[in-house]
C-alpha positions in Angstrom: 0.0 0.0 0.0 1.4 3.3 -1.0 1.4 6.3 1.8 1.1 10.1 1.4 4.1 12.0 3.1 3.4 15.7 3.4 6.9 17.4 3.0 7.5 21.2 3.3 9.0 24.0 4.9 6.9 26.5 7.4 8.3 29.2 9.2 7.0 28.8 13.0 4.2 31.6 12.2 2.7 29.4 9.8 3.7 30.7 6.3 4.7 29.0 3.0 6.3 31.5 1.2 6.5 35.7 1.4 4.6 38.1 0.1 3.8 39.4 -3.8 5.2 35.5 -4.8 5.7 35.2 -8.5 8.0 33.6 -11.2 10.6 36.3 -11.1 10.0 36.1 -7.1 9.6 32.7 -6.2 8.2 32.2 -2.7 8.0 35.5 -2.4 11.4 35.6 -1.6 11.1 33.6 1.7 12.5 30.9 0.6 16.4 31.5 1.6 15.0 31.9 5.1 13.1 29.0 5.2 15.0 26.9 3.1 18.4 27.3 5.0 19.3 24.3 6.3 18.5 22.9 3.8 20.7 24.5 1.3 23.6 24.3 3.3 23.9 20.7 2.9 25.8 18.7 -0.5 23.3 16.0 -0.7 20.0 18.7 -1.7 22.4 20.3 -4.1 23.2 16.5 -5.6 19.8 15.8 -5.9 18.7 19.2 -8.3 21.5 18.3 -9.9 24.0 21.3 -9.1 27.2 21.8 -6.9 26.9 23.3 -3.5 26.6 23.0 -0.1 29.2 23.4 3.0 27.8 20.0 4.8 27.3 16.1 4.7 25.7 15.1 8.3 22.5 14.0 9.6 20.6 16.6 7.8 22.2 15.7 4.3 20.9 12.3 5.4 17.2 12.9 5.6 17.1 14.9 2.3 18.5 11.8 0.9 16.1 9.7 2.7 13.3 12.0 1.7 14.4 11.5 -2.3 14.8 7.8 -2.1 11.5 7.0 -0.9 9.5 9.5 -3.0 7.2 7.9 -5.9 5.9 11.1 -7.2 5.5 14.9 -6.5 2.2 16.5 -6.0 2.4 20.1 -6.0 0.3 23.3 -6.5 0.2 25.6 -9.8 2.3 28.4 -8.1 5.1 25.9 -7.2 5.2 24.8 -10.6 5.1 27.8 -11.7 7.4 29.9 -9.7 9.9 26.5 -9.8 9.5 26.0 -13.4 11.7 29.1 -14.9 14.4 28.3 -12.1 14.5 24.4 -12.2 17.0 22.1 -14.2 15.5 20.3 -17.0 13.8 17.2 -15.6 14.9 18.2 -12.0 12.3 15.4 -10.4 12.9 12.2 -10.8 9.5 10.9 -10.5 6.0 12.0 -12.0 4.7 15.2 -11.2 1.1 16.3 -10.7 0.0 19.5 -10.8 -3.7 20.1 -8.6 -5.1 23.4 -9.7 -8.4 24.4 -9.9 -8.6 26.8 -13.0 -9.1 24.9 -16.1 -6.1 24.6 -19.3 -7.3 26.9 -22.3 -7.7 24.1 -24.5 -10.4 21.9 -22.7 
């Protein structure tokens, strides 16, 4: 049986991302504060596929974790959207669904 794991970062006063949040401002520009453990570590670099990061310890362990175990990615159309203009080419390595309530201009 599969499971749902809910990942994501929240600053302790309960926000996603900033204010006025964008393609050209992803997160609305929160995400270096919330995001900074993270990006301190080699193995989140490794896995979108760029250099960086200072450390290799527990935390580098549990983004690993947290990639190996991961069927798909279900994410929201601003995510995609404010991810898509800064993400590698096929930067998941698993399917990704997009929920949205607003329908495509074709259907």
């Amino acid at each position: 049986m599969s499971k749902i794991i809910f990942d994501s970062g929240i600053s302790f006063d309960g926000y996603f991302a900033g204010d006025n949040r964008s393609p050209q401002n992803p997160m609305g520009g929160a995400s270096g504060r919330l995001h900074q453990w993270m990006f301190k570590q080699k193995a989140f670099w490794k896995h979108i596929k760029m250099e960086g990061g200072q450390e290799d310890g527990t935390d580098g362990t549990l983004i690993d974790d947290v990639f190996a175990r991961t069927g798909s990615y279900i994410m929201g159309k601003r995510m995609f959207e404010e991810g898509e203009v800064a993400w590698v080419d096929d930067l998941y390595e698993a399917d990704v669904y997009v929920l949205t309530h607003e329908k495509l201009a074709n259907s």
